[in-house]
LOSE-60241 format. One record per atom (N, C-alpha, C): residue in one letter; atom name; x, y, z. Coordinates in pm, whole numbers, plus 50000, padded with zeros to 5 digits. Example, Ala and Ser with C-alpha at 12.3 -4.5 7.8 and 13.67 -1.06 7.14 Angstrom:
% LOSE-60241
type, atom, X, Y, Z
A, N, 51319, 49431, 50780
A, CA, 51230, 49550, 50780
A, C, 51320, 49670, 50780
S, N, 51285, 49775, 50708
S, CA, 51367, 49894, 50714
S, C, 51290, 50003, 50787
//
This chain:
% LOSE-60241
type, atom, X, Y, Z
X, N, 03315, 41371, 60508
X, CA, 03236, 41330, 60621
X, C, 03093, 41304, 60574
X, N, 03027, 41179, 60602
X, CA, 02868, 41164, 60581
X, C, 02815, 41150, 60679
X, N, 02701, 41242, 60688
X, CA, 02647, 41286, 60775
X, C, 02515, 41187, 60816
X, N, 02483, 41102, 60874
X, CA, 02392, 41048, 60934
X, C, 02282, 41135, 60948
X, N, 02280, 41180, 61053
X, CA, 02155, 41210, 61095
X, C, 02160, 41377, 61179
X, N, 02047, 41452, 61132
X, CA, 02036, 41584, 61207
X, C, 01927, 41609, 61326
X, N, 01936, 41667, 61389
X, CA, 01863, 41722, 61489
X, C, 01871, 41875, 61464
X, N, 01742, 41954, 61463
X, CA, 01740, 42094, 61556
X, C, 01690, 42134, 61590
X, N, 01694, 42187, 61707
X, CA, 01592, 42202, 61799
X, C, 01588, 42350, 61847
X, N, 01407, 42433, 61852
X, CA, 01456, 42587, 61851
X, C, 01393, 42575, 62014
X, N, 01499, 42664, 62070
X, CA, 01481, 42695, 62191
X, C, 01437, 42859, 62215
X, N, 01389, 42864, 62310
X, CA, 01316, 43000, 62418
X, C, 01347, 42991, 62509
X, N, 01466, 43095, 62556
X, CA, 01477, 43117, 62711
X, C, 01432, 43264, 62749
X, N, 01395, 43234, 62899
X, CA, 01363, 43365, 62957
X, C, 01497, 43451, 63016
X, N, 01489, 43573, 62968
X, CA, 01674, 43599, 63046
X, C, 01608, 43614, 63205
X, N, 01774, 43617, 63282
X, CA, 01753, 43629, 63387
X, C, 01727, 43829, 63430
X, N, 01791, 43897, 63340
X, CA, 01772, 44033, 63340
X, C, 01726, 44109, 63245
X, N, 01621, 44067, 63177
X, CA, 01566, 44080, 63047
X, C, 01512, 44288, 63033
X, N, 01549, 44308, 62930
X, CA, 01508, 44441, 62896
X, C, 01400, 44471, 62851
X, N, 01360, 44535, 62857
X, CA, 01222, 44597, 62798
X, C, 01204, 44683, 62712
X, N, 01145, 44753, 62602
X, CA, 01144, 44851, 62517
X, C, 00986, 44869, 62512
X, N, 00953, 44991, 62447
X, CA, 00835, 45015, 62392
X, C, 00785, 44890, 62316
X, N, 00813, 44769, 62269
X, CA, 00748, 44692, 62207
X, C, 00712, 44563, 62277
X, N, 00809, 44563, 62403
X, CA, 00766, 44442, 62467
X, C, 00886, 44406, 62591
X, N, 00918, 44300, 62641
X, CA, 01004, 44226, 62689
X, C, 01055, 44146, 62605
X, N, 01197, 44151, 62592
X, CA, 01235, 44044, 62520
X, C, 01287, 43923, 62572
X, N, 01277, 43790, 62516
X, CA, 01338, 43641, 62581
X, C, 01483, 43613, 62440
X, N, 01505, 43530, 62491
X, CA, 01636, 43478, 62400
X, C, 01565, 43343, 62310
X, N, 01624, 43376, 62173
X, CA, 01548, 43257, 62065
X, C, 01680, 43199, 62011
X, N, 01704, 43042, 62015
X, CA, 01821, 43032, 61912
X, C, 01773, 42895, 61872
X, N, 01870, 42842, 61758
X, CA, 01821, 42734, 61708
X, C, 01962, 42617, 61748
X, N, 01974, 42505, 61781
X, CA, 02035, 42413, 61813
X, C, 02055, 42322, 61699
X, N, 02171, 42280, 61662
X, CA, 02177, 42191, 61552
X, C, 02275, 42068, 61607
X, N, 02248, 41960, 61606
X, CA, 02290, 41834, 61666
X, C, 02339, 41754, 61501
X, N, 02400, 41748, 61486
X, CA, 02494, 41648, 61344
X, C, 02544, 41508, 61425
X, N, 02512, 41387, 61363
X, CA, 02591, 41285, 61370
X, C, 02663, 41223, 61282
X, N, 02790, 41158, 61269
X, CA, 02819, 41152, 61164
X, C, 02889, 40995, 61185
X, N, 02977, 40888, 61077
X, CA, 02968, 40760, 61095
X, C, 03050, 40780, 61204
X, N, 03113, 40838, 61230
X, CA, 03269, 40841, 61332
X, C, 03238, 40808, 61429
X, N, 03095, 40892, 61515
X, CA, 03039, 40937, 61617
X, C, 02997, 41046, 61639
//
């Protein structure tokens, strides 16, 4: 497979029931990876 072209994109969401600890509130971090390739 040859891979054209990449995308990734890092996202931040806020949870909807987010926890808390002595260091803070935490949100959700992930990274998104989008691949195209000749096929489609």
């Amino acid at each position: 497979m040859e891979i054209n072209s990449i995308i990734l994109r890092h996202v931040k969401m806020k949870l909807l029931n987010p926890f808390t600890t002595s260091v803070g509130t935490e949100d959700k971090e992930f990274v998104l990876a989008e691949l195209k390739s000749k096929g489609g």
